[in-house]
N, C-alpha and C positions, 0 to 999 in steps of 0.2 A: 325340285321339291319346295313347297311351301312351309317356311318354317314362322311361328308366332313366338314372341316371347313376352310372355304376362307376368308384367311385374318387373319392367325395367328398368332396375335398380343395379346396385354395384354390382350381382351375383351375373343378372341377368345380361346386363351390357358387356360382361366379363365374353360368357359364353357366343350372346348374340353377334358381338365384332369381329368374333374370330370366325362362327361360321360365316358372318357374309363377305368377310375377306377371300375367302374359297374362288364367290364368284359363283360359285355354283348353283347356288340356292337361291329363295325371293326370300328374306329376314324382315319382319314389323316387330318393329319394340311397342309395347302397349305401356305405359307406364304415365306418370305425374308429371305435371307443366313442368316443376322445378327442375326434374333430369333435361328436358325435354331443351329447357333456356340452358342448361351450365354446359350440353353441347354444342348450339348455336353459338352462345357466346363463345368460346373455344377454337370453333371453327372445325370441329374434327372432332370425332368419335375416337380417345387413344386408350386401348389397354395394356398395360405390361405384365406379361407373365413371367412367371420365372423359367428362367433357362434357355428364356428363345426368344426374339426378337419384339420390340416394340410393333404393334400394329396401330395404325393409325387411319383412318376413314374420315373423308371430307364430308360434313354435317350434310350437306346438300346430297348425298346417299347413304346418308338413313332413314328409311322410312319410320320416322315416329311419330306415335297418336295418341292423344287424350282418352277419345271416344271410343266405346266399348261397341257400339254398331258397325267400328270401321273393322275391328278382331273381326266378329262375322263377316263381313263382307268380303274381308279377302281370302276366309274358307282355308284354313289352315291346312294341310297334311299332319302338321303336328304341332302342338302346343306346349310350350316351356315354362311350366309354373314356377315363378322365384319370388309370387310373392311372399311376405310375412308370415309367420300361422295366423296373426289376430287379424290381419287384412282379408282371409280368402273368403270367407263367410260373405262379406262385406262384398266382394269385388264381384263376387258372379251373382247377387241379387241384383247386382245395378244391371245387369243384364235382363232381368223382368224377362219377358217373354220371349226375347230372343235365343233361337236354336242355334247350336254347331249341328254340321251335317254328321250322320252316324262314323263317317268314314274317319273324322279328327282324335288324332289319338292324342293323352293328355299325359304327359313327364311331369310330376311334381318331384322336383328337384328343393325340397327344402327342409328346414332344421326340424327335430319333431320326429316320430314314430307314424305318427294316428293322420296328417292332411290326406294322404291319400285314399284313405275310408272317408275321410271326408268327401272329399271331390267327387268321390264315386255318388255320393250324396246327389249332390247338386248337378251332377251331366249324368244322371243313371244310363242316358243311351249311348256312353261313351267310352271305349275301352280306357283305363287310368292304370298309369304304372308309375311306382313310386322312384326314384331316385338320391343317389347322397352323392354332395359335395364334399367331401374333407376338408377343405381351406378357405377362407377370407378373403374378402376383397376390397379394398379400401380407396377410397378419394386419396389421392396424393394431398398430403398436406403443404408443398411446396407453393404450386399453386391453381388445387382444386376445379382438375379437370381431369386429371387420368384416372383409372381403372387399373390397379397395381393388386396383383395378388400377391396374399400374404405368406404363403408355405406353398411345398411341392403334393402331388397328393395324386389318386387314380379320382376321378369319376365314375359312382355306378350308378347304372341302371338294370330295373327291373327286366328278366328276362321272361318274353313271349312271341308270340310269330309275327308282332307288329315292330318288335324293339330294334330288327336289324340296319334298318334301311338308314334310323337316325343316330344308331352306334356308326356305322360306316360314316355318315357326313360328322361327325363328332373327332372321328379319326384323324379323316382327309385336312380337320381344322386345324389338324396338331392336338389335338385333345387328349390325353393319358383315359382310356375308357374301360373299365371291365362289366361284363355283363352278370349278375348273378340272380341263381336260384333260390335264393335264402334274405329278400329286400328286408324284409321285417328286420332279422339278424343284423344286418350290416346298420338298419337304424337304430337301433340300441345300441348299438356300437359306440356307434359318430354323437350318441346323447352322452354315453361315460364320458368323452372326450372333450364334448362341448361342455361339460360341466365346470370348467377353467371359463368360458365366457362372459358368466354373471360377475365371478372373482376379478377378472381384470376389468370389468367395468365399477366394479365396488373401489378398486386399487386407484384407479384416476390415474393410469403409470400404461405405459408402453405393454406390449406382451414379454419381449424378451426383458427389459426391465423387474415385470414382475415374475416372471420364472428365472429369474436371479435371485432370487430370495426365498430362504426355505421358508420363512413362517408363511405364503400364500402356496408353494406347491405343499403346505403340509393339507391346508385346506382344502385344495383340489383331491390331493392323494384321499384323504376321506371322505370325499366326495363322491370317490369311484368305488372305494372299496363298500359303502352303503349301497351305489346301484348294483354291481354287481351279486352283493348279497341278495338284494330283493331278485333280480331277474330269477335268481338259482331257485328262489321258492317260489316266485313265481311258474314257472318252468318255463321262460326265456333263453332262449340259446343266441348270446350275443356274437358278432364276428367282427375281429379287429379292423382296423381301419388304419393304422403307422405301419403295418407290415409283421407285427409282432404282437403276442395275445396281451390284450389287455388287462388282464391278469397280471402282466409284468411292470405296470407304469407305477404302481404306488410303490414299487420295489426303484424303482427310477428314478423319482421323484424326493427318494429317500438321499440322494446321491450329493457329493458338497457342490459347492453354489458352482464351482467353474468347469463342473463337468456336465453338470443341466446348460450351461448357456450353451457347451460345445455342443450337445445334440442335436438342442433345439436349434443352434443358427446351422451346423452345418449338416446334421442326419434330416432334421424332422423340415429345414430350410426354411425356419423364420425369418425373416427380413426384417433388418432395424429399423423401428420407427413403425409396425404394424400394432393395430390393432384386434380387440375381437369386432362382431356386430353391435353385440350391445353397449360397446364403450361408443361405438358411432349413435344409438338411439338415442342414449343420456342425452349427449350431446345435442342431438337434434329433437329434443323432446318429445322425442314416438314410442309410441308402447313396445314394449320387448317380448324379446319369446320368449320367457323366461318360463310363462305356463310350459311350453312345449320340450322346456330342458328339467331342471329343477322341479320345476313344478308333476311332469308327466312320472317321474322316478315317489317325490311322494304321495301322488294318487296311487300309485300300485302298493305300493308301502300300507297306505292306509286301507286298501282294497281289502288285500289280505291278510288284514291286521298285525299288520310290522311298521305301525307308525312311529311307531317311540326308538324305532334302531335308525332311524336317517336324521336325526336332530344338527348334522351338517348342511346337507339339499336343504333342510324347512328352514336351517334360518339364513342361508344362501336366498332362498324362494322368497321370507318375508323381507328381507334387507332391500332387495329390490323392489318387491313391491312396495315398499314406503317411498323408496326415489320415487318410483310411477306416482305414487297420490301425490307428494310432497308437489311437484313436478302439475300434477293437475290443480295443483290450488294456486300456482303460480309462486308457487316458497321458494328462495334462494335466485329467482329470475330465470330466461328463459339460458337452457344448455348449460343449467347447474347439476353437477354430479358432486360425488363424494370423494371423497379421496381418505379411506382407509386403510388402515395397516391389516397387515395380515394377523395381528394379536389382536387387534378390535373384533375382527367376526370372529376368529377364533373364541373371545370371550362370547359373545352373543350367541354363538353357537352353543355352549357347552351349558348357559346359565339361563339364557333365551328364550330355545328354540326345542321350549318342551309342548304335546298337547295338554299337559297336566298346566302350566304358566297361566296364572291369569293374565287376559285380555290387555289390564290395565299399566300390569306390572309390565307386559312387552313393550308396549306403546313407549312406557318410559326411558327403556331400555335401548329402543333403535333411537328416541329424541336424542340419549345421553351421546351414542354413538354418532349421530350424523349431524347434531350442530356443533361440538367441538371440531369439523371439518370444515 
């Protein structure tokens, strides 16, 4: 089987190493020069997963490409989207005129609800199935060449009469995979959950670091208990993603500081020294998905006019988006982040992060907040 993976990045090199370790399969990484040199340099494709063996892959077989003409050319069976939400727009127009053959099926395996209505978009001759990761993937910070996942987690994917043949090579990878009927569900899911990603990229601290500290899971905790309220009038039917209803985590979250580390490092299997994605975007000054987290919870808010009950997600949503502009004007230099306490957004949050707020008054409000950092 022909396997493509678009957007070969920490998620996608996670998953693509381990199918081509198989042996089984043809695997193309499609992704950025920069991935493309820090494996050469490296000499080896390595990921570490949790609970199972380091894999490691000599650079000289992986096939990876820049060019978007070579994706078609080698006529996929099946295509692994892992790019970005703000890259996909972007990635399949560079493709201009160029077809997949109807046969290529398309797994968008990324953060977000809505990319795979997207996708459907742009390949309309293409069957598209949505998928969720649960876990992280991060550069070792040691010395920045491996592919370390951050917790233990199932992978799903969208089930149809195309999905079986690429759950089975998923399997055979060592892959943890479930297939379900309810994708939408499971991604609202994995959005309440993700909602801790913008938090620890605002914290400038480690994840278990900051889920050692109630004032930031107090943040998160009202961060879920807002989406989940929207979904319910929305008529969203969310489906958990830890194993246990989500319903249950602000009740968790509520719990003292050294019984949140024991879950998270030894139930939920954080690993010290992990990160989210977007504390890695800060860092490497790329836009975040923060529309696709934060952001997608208060568009339905606002949809259904329940804007003024999420003034946690909006001022989560605007805190980040000031990094992003800060960050595009060149303020602070480049791989400047923040480093906030969990009582700073909490304040921003409560006094902030109203639609009622004038403009100006907010403006002054994240200044106050992000240049004492």
């Amino acid at each position: 089987m022909k396997i493509a993976v678009f957007g070969a990045g920490n998620i996608g090199c996670f998953f693509g190493a381990q199918l081509l370790h198989t042996g089984a399969h043809e695997v193309l990484f499609v992704g950025r020069q920069r991935v493309q040199n820090l494996i050469r340099n490296a000499g080896a494709l390595t990921v570490v997963p949790v609970n199972r063996p380091t894999i490691s892959i000599p650079a000289d077989k992986v096939s990876f490409v820049t060019d978007l003409q070579d994706l078609i050319a080698f006529d996929p069976d099946y295509v692994l989207v892992t790019l970005k939400g703000p890259q996909v727009q972007a990635a399949f127009k560079e493709l201009g005129d160029l077809r997949f053959d109807e046969k290529t099926v398309f797994i968008s395996i990324q953060n977000g609800a809505r990319n795979p209505d997207l996708i459907r978009t742009l390949v309309p001759g293409n069957l598209v199935l949505g998928g969720m990761v649960p876990f992280n993937v991060t550069i070792s910070p040691e010395d920045g060449s491996r592919f370390c996942q951050g917790s233990g987690g199932t992978l799903y994917i969208e089930q149809s009469a195309k999905t079986e043949p690429m759950a089975l090579a998923l399997r055979e990878a060592g892959i943890v995979i479930q297939v379900s009927g309810n994708i939408t569900g499971v991604l609202y899911g994995k959005i309440a959950t993700n909602l801790n990603n913008a938090i620890n990229a605002l914290s400038g601290i480690g994840l278990l670091a900051e889920l050692s500290q109630r004032s930031y899971r107090h943040i998160w905790s009202r961060c879920i208990t807002e989406a989940l309220s929207v979904y319910f009038a929305a008529g969203i039917v969310s489906l958990p993603v830890w194993g246990f209803p989500t319903e249950f985590m602000p009740y968790m979250l509520s719990l003292p500081d050294f019984v949140c580390v024991l879950l998270f490092r030894n139930v939920i299997g954080i690993k010290p020294g992990a990160g989210s994605s977007m504390a890695d975007d800060f860092v490497n000054g790329k836009p975040t998905e923060i529309g696709d987290l934060n952001g997608e919870i208060v568009r339905l808010a606002d949809e259904i006019g329940k804007g003024d009950d999420v003034p946690y997600c909006r001022g989560v949503l605007w805190l980040v988006q000031e990094v992003e502009r800060r960050q595009r004007s060149g303020w602070g230099g480049a791989g400047w982040r923040p480093k906030l306490t969990g009582e700073q957004i909490r304040v921003f949050c409560t006094a902030g992060a109203s639609n009622t707020v004038a403009p100006a008054a907010v403006d002054i409000l994240v200044t106050a907040i992000l240049v004492v950092t």
